[in-house]
N, C-alpha and C positions, 0 to 999 in steps of 0.2 A: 361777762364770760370770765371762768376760772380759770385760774395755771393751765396752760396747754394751747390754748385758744381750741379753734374747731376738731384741734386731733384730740384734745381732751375728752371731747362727747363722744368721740367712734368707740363704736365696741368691739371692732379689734380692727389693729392696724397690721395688716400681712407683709408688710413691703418696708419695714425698715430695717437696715443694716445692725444686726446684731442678732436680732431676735429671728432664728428662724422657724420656730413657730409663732411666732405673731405674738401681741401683747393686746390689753384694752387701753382707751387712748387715758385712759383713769392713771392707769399703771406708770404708762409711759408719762405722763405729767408731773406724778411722784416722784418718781425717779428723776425729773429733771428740777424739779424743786427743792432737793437733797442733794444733790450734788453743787447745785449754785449754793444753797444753804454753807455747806461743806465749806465752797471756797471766799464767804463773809459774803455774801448776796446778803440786801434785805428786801422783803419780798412783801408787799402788798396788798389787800384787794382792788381789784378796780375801780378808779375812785375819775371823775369828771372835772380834766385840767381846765384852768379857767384864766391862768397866765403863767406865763414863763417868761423868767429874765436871769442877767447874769452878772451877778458880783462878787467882789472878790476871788474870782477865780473859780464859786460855785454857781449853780444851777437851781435857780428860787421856783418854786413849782407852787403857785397857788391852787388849791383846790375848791370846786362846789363850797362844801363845807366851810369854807371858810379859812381853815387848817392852809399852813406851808408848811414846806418840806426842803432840803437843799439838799444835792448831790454834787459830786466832782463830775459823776460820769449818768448820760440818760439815754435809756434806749425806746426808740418813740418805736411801738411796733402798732401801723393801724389796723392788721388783721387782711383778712382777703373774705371775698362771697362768693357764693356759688351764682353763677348767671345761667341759665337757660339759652344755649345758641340757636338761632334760626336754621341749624342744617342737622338733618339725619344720619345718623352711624350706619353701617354696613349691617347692622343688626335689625335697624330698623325703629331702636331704640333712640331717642333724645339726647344728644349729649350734654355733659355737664361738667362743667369745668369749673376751678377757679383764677379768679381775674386776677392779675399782679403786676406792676410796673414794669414794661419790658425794658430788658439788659440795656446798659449804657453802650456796651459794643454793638449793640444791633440795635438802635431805635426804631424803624419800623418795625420790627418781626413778633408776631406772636403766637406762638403755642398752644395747641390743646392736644392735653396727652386721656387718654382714657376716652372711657364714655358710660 
């Protein structure tokens, strides 16, 4: 998956702060690929970690390929999925959410907003 993760592929996201007409999740990706750009981001495609160690002070990232890479600073992001819940909306419709590690302040609780 490219820049954006799963909001990359929607084709249009109506609910985020700024845009009140909506943008496509393309849009929104760019945009956020250019402005990390902007402030010295280096940006990647996704490539299949296959170790990680730490020296010197950096962050040794072996990749598939074979290739390393070393940063000061790494942001491990695993994504989220859409799951199918076992109970029905008021619609009548399936609901669908996605799954995400619930908050440290609230360890059992979890949320499903939408459907």
């Amino acid at each position: 998956m490219g820049p954006g993760g799963q909001a990359g592929t929607s084709s249009k996201i109506e609910n985020y702060l700024g845009f009140p007409t909506g943008l496509s999740g393309t849009d929104l990706a760019n945009r956020a690929v250019l402005q990390a750009e902007k402030f010295g981001a280096m940006l990647s495609a996704p490539a299949e970690v296959t170790r990680l160690r730490s020296e010197n002070g950096y962050h040794m990232i072996g990749l598939e390929s074979g290739e390393e890479v070393s940063a000061k600073c790494i942001l491990i992001a695993t994504g989220a999925s859409y799951r199918k819940l076992s109970v029905t909306a008021a619609s009548g419709s399936r609901a669908q959410v996605s799954i995400t590690p619930p908050p440290r302040w609230r360890p059992n609780c979890a949320v499903a907003l939408g459907s």
